[in-house]
C-alpha positions in Angstrom: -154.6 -23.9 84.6 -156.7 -21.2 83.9 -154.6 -18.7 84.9 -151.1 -19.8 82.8 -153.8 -19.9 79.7 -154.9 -16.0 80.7 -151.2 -14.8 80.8 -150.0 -16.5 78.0 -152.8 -14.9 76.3 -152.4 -11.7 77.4 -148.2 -12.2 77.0 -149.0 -12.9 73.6 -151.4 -10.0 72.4 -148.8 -8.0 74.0 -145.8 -8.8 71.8 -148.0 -9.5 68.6 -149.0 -5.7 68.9 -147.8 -3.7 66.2 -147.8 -0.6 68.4 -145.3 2.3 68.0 -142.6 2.1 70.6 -141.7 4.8 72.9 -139.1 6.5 72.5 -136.1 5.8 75.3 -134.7 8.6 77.3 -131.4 8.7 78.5 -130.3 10.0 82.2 -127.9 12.6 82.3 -127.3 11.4 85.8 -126.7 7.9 85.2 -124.5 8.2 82.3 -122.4 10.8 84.6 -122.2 8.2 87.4 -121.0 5.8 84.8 -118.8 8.2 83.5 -117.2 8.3 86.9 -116.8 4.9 87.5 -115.2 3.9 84.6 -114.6 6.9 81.8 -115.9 5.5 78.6 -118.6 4.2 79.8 -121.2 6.8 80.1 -120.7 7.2 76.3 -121.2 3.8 75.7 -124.6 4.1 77.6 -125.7 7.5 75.2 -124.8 5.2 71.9 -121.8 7.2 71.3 -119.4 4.1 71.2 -116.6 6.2 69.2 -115.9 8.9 71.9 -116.5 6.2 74.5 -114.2 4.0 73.1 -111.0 6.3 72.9 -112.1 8.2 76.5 -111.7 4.4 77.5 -108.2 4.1 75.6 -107.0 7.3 76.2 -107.7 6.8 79.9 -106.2 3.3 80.5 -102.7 4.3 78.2 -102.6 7.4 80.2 -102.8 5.4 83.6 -100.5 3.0 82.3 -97.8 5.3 81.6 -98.1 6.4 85.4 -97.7 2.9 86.4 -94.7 2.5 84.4 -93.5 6.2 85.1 -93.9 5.7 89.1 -91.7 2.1 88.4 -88.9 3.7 86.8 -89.0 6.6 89.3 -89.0 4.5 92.2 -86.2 2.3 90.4 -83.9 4.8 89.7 -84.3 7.0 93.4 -84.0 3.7 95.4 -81.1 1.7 93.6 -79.5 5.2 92.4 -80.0 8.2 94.0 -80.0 6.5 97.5 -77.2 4.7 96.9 -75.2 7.6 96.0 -76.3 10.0 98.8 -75.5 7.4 101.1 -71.8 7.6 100.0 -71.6 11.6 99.1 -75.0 13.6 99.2 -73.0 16.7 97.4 -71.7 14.6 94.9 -72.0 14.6 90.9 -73.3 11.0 90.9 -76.0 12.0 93.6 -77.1 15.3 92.2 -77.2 12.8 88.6 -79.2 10.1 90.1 -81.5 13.1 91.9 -82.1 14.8 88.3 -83.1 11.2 86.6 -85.5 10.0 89.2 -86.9 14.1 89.1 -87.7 13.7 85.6 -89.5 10.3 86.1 -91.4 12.0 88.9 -92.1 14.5 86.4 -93.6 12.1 84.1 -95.1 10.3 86.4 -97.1 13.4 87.2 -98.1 14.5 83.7 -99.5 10.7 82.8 -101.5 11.0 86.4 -102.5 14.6 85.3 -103.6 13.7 81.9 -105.8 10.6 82.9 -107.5 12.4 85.2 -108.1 15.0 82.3 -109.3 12.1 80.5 -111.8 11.0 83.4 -113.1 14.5 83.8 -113.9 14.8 79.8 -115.6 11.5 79.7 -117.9 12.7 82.7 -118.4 16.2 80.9 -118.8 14.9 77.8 -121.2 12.1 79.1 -123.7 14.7 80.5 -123.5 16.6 77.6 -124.3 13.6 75.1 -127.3 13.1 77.3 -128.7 16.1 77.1 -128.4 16.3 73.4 -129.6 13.0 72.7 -132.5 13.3 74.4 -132.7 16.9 72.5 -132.7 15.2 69.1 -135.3 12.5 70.1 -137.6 14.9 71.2 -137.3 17.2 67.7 -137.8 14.0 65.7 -141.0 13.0 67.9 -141.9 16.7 67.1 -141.4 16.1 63.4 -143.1 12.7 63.4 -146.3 14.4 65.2 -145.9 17.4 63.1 -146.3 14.5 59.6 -149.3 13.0 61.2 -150.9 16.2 61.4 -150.1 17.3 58.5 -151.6 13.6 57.1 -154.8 14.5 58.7 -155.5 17.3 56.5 -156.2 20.5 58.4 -157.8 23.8 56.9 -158.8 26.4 58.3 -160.7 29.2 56.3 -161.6 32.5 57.5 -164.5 34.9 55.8 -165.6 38.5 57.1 -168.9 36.4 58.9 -167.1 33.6 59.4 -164.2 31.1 60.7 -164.3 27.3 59.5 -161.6 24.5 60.6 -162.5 21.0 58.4 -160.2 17.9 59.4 -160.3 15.4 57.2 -158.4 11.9 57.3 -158.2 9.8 54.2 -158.8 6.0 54.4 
């Protein structure tokens, strides 16, 4: 019984502590490896929810219009191209068919292409924010360190005969 009283004690002089909070640090690691797993999401984890946000979009339309690329493709070289060589591989129907299901391979290719693009900016940009994040916090914990000295009220004199600092802090 004596115990739960100690740690409840102990839980609650903890949270009713007015102390400063420390700043948090991101990984540049783990917001790559989210990054990779699913783009997007390693800018969600540096608080950059815009970028993340369309690096998710832009990755999930691009990858959709593979999908539906690669159907069409696969549509039109089964049910038409095949069909036609069967009859007449030389044929103008053939070498038709041939040149629609090309251009939907085509397509196909540059949505596939493009999404990875996507994937590969969201991991670059995910290191980058990172980095610069953690930049930023550590000039404004500079600045913040920099106002409490400058609260404490340095001097520092200097004389032929002598050199005087005096440090004063006002209540």
């Amino acid at each position: 019984m004596a115990l739960i009283s100690v740690l409840s004690l102990s839980l609650l002089t903890r949270s009713g502590s007015v102390e400063p909070e420390e700043p948090q640090f991101i990984s540049p690691f783990g917001s790559v490896v989210r990054s990779a797993v699913l783009p997007g999401w390693g800018q969600l984890y540096v608080r950059n929810p815009i970028r993340g946000s369309l690096s998710l979009l832009g990755f999930g339309t691009f990858l959709t219009g593979a999908v539906v690329a690669h159907k069409s493709f696969q549509d039109i070289y089964n049910n038409g191209y095949v069909r036609a060589a069967a009859i007449n591989p030389k044929s103008e129907e053939s070498i038709a068919q041939y040149g629609r299901a090309n251009e939907r391979f085509k397509l196909r290719q540059f949505f596939l292409y493009t999404a990875v693009g996507v994937w590969m900016y969201s991991i670059i940009d995910s290191y980058v924010g990172a980095n610069f994040y953690n930049a930023t916090t550590k000039a404004d914990l500079l600045i913040d360190e920099t106002k409490q000295i400058e609260k404490l009220g340095v001097s520092v004199g200097i004389a032929p005969t002598q050199f005087h600092v005096s440090i004063t802090n006002p209540f």
